[in-house]
N, C-alpha and C positions, 0 to 999 in steps of 0.2 A: 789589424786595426779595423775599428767595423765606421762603417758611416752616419752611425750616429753618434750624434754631441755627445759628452760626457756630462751629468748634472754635476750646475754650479753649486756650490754651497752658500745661505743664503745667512744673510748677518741677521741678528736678532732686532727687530721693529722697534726702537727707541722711539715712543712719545714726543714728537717735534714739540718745541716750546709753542702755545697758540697765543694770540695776540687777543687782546680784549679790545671788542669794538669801542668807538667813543662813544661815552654815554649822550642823551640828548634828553631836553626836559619834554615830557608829553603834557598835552591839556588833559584835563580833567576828564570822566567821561561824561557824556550826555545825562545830562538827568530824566529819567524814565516817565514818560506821561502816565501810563501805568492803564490799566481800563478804563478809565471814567471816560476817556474822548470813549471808547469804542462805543462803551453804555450810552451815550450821550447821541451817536452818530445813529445805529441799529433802535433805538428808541423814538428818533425822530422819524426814520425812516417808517416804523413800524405805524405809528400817529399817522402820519400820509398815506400810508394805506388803507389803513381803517377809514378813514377819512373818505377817502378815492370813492372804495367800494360802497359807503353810508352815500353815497350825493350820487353811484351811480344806480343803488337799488332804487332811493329816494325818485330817479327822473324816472324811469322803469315804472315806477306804480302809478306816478303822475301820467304816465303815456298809456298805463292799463286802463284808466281811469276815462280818458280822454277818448281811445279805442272806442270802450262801449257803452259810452256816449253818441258815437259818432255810429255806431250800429244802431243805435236805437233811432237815431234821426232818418237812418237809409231803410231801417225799415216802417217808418211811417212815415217816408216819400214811397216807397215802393206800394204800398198799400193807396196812398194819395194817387198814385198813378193809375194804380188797377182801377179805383173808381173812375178818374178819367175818360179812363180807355172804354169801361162800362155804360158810362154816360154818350161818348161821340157814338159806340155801336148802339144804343139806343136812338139816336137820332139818324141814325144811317139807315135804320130797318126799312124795310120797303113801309111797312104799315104805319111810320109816323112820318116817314117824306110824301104820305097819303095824305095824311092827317094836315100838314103841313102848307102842303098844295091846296085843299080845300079849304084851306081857312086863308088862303091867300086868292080865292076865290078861283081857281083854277079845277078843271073839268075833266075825268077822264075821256081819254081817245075813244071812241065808239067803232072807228074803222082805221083798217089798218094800211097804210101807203107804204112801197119800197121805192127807191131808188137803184137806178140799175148804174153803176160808178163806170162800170165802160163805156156808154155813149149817154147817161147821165139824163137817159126819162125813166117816168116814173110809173110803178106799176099797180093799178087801183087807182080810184077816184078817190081826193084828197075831202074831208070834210072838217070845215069847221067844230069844234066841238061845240056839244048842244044843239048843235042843228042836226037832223038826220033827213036822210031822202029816203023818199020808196026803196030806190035802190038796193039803199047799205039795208035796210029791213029786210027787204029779200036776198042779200047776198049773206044777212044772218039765219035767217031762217035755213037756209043751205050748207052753211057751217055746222047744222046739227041739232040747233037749238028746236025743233020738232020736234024730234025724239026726244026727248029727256037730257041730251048729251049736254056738256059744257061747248060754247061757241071757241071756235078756234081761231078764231078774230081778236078774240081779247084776253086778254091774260086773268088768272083768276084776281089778283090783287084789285083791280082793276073797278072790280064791280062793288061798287059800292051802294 
C-alpha cells in the first residue's frame, strides 16, 4: 500500500433548485434633462466672458488714452521748467545782478579789503564806494594799470 489517498469518485453536479428573489417595485427612472441645461450653462458662461474681456479692452484704451494725455501735460511742464530754470540763470549771471545793482543805485567796489578770520583785522584800507583816495589810485596804479595790464584789484565784471 502506497501513501497516497486513493481518488474519490465524484457524483455528477445536479443543478440545485435556485430560489427566485422577491420581486420589488422600482420608480421610474429619472427623466433626462437632456443638453439644453448644458447649452444653456457653457452659453452664459461664454456671454461673461466676452463680456469680461469687451470692459477689460474697453478700460485698457480708456487708460491708453489718459496715459498720453498725461505725457503730453509732463512734457509741457518739462519744457515750462526749462524755461524757468532759463529765466532764474538769467538773473543769476554776474552781468544782470550788475545791471541790477546799478539800478538799485549801487556802485562797484573800486578797492579791495580782506579780513584775516584768525584774529579778525583787516588787510587794506576799506573805502567807501565812490569815494577814492590818493591812496587806492596809487595802489592802482601798482596793480598794473600803467602798463596796459588789467588792475588786479578788481574783477573784470566789475568795471563798468
Amino acid at each position: 500500500m502506497s501513501a497516497i489517498p486513493a481518488p474519490v469518485p465524484r457524483r455528477a453536479s445536479t443543478p440545485e433548485p435556485t430560489t427566485r428573489p422577491a420581486l420589488r417595485v422600482v420608480r421610474p427612472p429619472r427623466r433626462r434633462v437632456g443638453y439644453a441645461l448644458l447649452v444653456i450653462v457653457c452659453g452664459w458662461l461664454l456671454a461673461v466672458g466676452v463680456g469680461a474681456v469687451l470692459w477689460f479692452n474697453t478700460t485698457m484704451a480708456a487708460d491708453a488714452f489718459e496715459r498720453h494725455e498725461l505725457e503730453v501735460e509732463l512734457a509741457d511742464l518739462a519744457e515750462q521748467r526749462a524755461i524757468v530754470l532759463e529765466r532764474i540763470n538769467d538773473h543769476e549771471s554776474p552781468a544782470s545782478l550788475a545791471d541790477r545793482a546799478r539800478d538799485l543805485g549801487m556802485l562797484p567796489g573800486t578797492h579791495i579789503t580782506y579780513v584775516r578770520l584768525s584774529d579778525g583785522s583787516t588787510i587794506g584800507q576799506p573805502v567807501a564806494a565812490g569815494e577814492e583816495s590818493e591812496e587806492v589810485n596809487q595802489e592802482s596804479e601798482w596793480a598794473g594799470e600803467e602798463s596796459g595790464e588789467e588792475s588786479l584789484s578788481q574783477p573784470p565784471e566789475a568795471e563798468l
